[in-house]
C-alpha positions as a printed Julia matrix, in Angstrom:
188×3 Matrix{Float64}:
 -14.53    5.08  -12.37
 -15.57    7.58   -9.96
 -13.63    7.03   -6.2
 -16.34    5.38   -4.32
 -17.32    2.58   -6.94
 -13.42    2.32   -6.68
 -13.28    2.06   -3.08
 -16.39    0.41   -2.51
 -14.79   -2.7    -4.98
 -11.78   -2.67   -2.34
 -13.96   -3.09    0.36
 -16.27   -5.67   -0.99
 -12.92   -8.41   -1.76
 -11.37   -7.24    1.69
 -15.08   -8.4     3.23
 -14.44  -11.75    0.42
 -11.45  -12.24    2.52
 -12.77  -11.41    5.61
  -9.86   -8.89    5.69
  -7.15  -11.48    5.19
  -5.33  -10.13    1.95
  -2.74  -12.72    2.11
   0.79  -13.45    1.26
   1.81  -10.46   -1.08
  -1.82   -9.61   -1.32
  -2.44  -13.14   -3.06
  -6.38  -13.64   -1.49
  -7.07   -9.56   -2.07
  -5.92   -9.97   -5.84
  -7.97  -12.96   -6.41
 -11.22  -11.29   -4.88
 -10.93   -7.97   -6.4
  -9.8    -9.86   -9.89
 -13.12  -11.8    -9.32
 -14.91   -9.23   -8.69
 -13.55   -7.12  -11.43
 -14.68   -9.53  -14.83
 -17.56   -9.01  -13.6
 -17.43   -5.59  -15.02
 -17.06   -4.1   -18.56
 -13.81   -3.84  -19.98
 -14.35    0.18  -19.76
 -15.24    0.23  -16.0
 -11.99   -2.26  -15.59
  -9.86    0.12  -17.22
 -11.72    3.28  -14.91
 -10.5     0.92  -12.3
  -6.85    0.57  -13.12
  -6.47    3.96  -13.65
  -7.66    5.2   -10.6
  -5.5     2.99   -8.93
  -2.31    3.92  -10.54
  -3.82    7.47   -9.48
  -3.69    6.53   -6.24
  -1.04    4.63   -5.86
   1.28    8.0    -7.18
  -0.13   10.17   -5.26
   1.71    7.91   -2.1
   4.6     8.27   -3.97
   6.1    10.41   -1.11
   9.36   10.41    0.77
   7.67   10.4     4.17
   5.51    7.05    3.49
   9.04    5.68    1.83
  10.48    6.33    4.93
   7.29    4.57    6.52
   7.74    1.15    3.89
  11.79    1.38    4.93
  10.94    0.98    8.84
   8.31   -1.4     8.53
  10.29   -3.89    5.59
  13.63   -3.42    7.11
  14.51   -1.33    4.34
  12.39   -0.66    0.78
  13.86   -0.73   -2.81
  12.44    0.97   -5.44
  10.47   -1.98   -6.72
   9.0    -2.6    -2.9
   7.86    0.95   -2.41
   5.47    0.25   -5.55
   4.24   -2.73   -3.72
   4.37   -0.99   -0.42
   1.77    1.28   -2.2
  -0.63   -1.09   -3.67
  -0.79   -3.07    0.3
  -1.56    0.88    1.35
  -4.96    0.78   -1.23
  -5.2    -2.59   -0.51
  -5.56   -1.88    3.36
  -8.8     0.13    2.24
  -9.81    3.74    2.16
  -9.74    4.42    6.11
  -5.95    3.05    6.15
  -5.12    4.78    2.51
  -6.53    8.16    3.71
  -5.07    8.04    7.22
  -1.11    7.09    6.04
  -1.39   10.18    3.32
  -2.31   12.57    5.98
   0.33   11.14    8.9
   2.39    8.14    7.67
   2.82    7.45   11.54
  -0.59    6.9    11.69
   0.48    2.95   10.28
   2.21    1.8    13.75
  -1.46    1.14   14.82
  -2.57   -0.66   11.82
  -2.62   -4.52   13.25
  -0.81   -5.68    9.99
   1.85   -3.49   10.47
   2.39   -4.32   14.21
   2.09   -8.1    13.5
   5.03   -7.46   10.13
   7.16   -5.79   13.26
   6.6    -8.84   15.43
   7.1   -11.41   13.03
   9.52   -9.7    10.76
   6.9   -10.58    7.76
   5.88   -8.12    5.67
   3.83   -9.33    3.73
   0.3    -8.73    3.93
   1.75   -4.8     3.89
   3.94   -5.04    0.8
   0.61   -6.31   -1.42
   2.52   -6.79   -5.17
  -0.57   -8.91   -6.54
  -3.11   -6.43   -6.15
  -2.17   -4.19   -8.38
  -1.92   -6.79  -10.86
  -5.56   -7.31  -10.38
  -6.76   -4.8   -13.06
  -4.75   -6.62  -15.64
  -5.65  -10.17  -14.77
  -9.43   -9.6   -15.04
  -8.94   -7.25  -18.52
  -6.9   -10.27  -20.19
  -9.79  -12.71  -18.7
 -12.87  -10.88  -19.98
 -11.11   -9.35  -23.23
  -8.83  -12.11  -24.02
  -5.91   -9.21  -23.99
  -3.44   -7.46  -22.19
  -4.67   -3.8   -20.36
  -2.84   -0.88  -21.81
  -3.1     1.91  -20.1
  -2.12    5.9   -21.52
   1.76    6.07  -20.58
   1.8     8.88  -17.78
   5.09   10.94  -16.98
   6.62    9.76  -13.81
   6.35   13.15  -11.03
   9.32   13.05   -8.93
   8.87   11.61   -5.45
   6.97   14.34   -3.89
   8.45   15.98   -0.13
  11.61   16.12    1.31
  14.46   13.13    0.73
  16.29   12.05    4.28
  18.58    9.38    5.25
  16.59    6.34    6.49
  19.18    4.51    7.37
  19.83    7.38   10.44
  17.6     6.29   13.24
  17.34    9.83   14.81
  15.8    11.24   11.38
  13.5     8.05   11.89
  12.31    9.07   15.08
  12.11   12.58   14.87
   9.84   12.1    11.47
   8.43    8.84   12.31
   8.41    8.61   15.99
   5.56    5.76   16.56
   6.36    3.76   13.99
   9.99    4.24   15.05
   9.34    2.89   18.49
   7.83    0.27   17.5
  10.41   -0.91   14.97
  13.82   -0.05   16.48
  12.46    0.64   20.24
  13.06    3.65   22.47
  17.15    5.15   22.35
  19.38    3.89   24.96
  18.49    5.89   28.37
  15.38    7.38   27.26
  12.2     4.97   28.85
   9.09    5.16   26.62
   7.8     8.72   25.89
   4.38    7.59   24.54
């Protein structure tokens, strides 16, 4: 599946949701698994795999570091969902945290998971489970994908627990999660 069909299939559940994805991505998965058995089983498959493209080329330390802030901290197993709420988010969102992970302190989701100490409409597990459901509904059986060597976490590994690492690589979204240093006013 070439990446617009992919992205434009993103964009048509987030409009079936008016942009609500839900609880763990629970109204995005059910829109884009709708949407999906409507396809064939091939151009389901096209769609999984580009996904799982997608979602490994965010495997990075710097939009780890991003998930950590936001969540309050990010295990292995959240950084995978952390990565299917970035596709989920759409291709704006997607394209924007790749090139500057600090870019996601203005993204209203992430703001309101600060606020409200909820992350979930950001950490979207469900959707990428939404390739799968609609394979086993049209075909009657489970999705296998080609097994794909795991790359290493691309860029440079840092201590997230050490706020000044946080806001010297992640400076908006560290000001908006663990505020300004003591004596320093806002430097915005």
């Amino acid at each position: 599946m070439d990446i617009e069909r992919f992205w434009a299939l993103i964009e048509q559940a987030r409009t079936d949701v008016e942009g609500d994805i839900g609880e763990d991505g629970t109204g995005l998965a059910k829109a884009l698994t709708a949407r999906l058995s409507a396809l064939s089983l091939a151009d389901i498959a096209g769609f999984a795999t580009r996904f799982e493209e997608l979602r490994a080329a965010a495997d990075r330390y710097d939009l780890w570091g991003a998930a950590h802030l936001i969540g309050g901290g990010c295990s292995d197993d959240a950084f995978v969902d952390f990565r299917s709420g970035l596709i989920a988010a759409g291709r704006k969102w997607y394209e924007a945290a790749l090139a500057d992970p600090d870019s996601l302190a203005g993204h209203p989701s992430v703001v309101e998971a600060v606020e409200w100490d909820d992350d979930s409409a950001i950490f979207a597990e469900l959707v990428g489970y939404a390739a799968a459901d609609a394979f086993r509904e049209v075909a009657g059986a489970e999705l296998v994908l080609p097994e794909v060597a795991k790359a290493p976490i691309a860029g440079e590994d840092w201590d997230f627990e050490d706020d000044d690492q946080m806001r010297h690589r992640l400076p908006r979204l560290s000001a908006l999660v663990l505020g300004w240093p003591a004596n320093e006013g806002c430097r915005c």
